[in-house]
N, C-alpha and C positions, 0 to 999 in steps of 0.2 A: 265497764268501758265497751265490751262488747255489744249490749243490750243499746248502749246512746251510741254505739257506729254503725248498727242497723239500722236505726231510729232517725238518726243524720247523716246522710249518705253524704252529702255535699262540706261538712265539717274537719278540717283538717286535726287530728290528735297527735299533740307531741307527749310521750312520755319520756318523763327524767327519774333517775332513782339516786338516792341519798339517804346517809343518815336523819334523824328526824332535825337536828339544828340546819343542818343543810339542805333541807326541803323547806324549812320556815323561812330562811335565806334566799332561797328562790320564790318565795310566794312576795316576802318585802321586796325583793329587788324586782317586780314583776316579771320575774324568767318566767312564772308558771301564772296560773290565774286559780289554781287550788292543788293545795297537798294533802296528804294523807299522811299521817306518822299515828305515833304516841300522841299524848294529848302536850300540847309546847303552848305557853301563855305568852302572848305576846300583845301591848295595849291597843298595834295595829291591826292586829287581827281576828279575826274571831272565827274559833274552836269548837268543836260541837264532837263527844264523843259519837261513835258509832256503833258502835259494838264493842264486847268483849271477846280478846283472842286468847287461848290456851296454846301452852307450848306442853307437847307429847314429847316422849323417849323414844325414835325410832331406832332401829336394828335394820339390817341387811335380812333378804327374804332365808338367806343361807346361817344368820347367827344362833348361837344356841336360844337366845333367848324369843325367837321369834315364834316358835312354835307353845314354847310354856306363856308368854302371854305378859308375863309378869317378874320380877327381879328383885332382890333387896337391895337394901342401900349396899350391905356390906360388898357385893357380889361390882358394885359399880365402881371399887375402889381398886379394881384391876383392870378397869375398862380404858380403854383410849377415846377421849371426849373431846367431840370438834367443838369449838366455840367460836363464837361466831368476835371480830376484830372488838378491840379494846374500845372502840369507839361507838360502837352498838350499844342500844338501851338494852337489846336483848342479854348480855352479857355480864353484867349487873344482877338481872334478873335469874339466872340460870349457876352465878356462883356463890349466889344467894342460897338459893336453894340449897346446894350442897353443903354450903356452911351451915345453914339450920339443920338438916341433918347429919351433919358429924363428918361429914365425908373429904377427904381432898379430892377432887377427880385428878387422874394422871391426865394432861391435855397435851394432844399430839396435833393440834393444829390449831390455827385458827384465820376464817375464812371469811371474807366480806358479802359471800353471796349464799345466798337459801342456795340457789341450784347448785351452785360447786360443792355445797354440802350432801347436799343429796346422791351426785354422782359419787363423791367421796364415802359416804354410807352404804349406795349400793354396794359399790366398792370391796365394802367389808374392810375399809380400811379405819374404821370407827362408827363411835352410836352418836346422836345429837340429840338434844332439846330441839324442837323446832314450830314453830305454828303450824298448829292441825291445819286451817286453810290453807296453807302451802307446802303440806304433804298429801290432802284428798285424794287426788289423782291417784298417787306411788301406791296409797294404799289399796285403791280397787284395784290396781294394777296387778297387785301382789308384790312389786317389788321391795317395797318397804313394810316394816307390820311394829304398829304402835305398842308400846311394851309400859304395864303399870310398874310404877317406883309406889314396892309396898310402904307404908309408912308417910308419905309425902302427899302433902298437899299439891288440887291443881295449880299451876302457877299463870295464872292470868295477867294480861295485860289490854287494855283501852287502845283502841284505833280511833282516831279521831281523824275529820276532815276541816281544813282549816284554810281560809281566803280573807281577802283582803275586805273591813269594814270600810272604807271611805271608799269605795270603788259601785258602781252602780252593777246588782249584777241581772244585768239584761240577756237576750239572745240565748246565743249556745251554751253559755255558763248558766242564766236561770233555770234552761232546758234539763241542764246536767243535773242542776240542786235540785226541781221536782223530778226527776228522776231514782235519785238516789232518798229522797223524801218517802218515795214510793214504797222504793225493797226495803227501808229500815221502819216501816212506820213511824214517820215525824214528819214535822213542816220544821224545814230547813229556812231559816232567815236571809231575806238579803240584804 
């Protein structure tokens, strides 16, 4: 977004945030004109992954684990783990994980926003799963510091962007698709 509001100076951008059903919702009921989630099939729409996202284990810069680097499962089974709301794809994904590894996590919260998580981990007031892309920052920052779950698989998940197929997409939207065609290496269809 930043890269196409240098690029279009004179382009107004509305961002909305939602769950991935409630970003599809907004793309059919034309609130938006393209979302971004998980990958959501819809016969109106069309879907195009983009990448793949990993979710890390962060710690507070002050947790024990922050310095060693790495942690077992066993050692996570005392821990306080934010999770992110019942209604998150993320969420699924993350107690998934623990279940394949044997684990109950003790959950001491759970929070509808990456950033309230984040401030909450600064915090020291728990660890999270969280997408490495939206903890980069924390981490060159030092306030945050990625922690390996020995034993465990990374846990991936597909970002997809997804618009409307019977809509023509000209203007500032085609600008946007060869845009983002660009940084992901693909030709993005209209």
């Amino acid at each position: 977004l930043k890269v196409f509001c240098e690029r279009h100076e004179g382009v107004d951008v509305l961002v909305r945030t939602g769950h991935s059903d409630e970003v599809l919702q907004m793309v059919l009921d034309d609130d938006v004109q393209v979302g971004f989630s998980r990958p959501v099939n819809h016969p109106d729409v069309r879907t195009i992954v983009l990448y793949e996202d990993t979710l890390v284990l962060v710690v507070a810069a002050s947790h024990r684990y922050a310095k060693r680097g790495t942690v077992t499962v066993e050692e996570l089974q005392d821990e306080s783990l934010i999770l992110f709301d019942r209604d998150s794809g993320y969420y699924g994904l993350i107690l998934g994980l623990f279940r394949d590894l044997g684990v109950v996590p003790h959950q001491q919260m759970q929070l509808d926003s990456i950033e309230a998580t984040k401030k909450m981990i600064e915090s020291n007031l728990g660890i999270a799963l969280l997408p490495e892309v939206a903890v980069d920052r924390e981490m060159k920052l030092g306030t945050l510091h990625k922690v390996h779950i020995q034993s465990a698989a990374p846990v991936k998940r597909a970002i997809a962007i997804m618009y409307r197929r019977s809509k023509p997409q000209s203007g500032p939207m085609a600008a946007f698709l060869d845009l983002l065609g660009q940084m992901y290496g693909m030709k993005l269809p209209r």
